[in-house]
C-alpha positions as CSV (number, residue, x, y, z in Angstrom):
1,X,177.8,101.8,61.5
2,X,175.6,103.6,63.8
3,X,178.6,105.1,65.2
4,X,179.8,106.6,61.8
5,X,176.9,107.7,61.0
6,X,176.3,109.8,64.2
7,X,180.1,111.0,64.5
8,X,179.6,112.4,60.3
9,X,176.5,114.2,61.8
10,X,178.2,115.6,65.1
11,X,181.5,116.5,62.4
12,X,179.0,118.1,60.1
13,X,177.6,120.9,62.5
14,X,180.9,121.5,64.3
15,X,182.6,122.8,60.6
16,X,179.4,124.1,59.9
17,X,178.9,122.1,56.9
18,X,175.5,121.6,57.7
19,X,172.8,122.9,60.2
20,X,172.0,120.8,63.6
21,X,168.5,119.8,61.2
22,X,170.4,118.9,58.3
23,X,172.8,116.5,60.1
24,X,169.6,114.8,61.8
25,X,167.9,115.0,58.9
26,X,170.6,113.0,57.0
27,X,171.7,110.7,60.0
28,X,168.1,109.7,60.3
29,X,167.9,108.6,56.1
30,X,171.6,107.1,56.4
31,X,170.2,105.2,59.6
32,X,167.2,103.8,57.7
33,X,168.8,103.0,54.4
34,X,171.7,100.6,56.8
35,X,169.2,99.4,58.3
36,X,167.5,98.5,55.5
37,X,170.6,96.6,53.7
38,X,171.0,94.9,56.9
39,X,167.8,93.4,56.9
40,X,168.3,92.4,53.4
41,X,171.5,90.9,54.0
42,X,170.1,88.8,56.7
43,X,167.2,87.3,54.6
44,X,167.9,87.8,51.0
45,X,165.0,87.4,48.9
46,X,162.4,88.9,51.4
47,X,159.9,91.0,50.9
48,X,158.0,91.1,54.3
49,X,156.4,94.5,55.2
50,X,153.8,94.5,58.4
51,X,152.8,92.1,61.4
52,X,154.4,88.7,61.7
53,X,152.6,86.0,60.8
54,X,150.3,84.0,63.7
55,X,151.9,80.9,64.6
56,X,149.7,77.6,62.9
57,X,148.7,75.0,65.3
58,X,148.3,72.6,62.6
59,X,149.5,69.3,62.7
């Protein structure tokens, strides 16, 4: 995906569809947003923002 992504952007500037900012611009928001449905395809049903939890040492 990251590929695509990149490859649009590069495309983008060279038919001066959009400026070298705007095709950073957008990569970087297309990045997040796969990222994003990645993470929520590998743990449906989470909603975990910040530091991972300390492991418990109880018993």
């Amino acid at each position: 995906m990251l590929r695509l992504i990149v490859g649009n952007a590069i495309a983008s500037v060279r038919s001066d569809e959009a400026s070298a900012e705007e095709a950073i611009l957008n990569a970087a928001v297309h990045g997040w947003y796969e990222g994003d449905v990645q993470g929520e395809d590998d743990c449906p049903g989470c909603d975990f923002r910040g530091q991972l939890p300390k492991p418990s040492n109880r018993s």
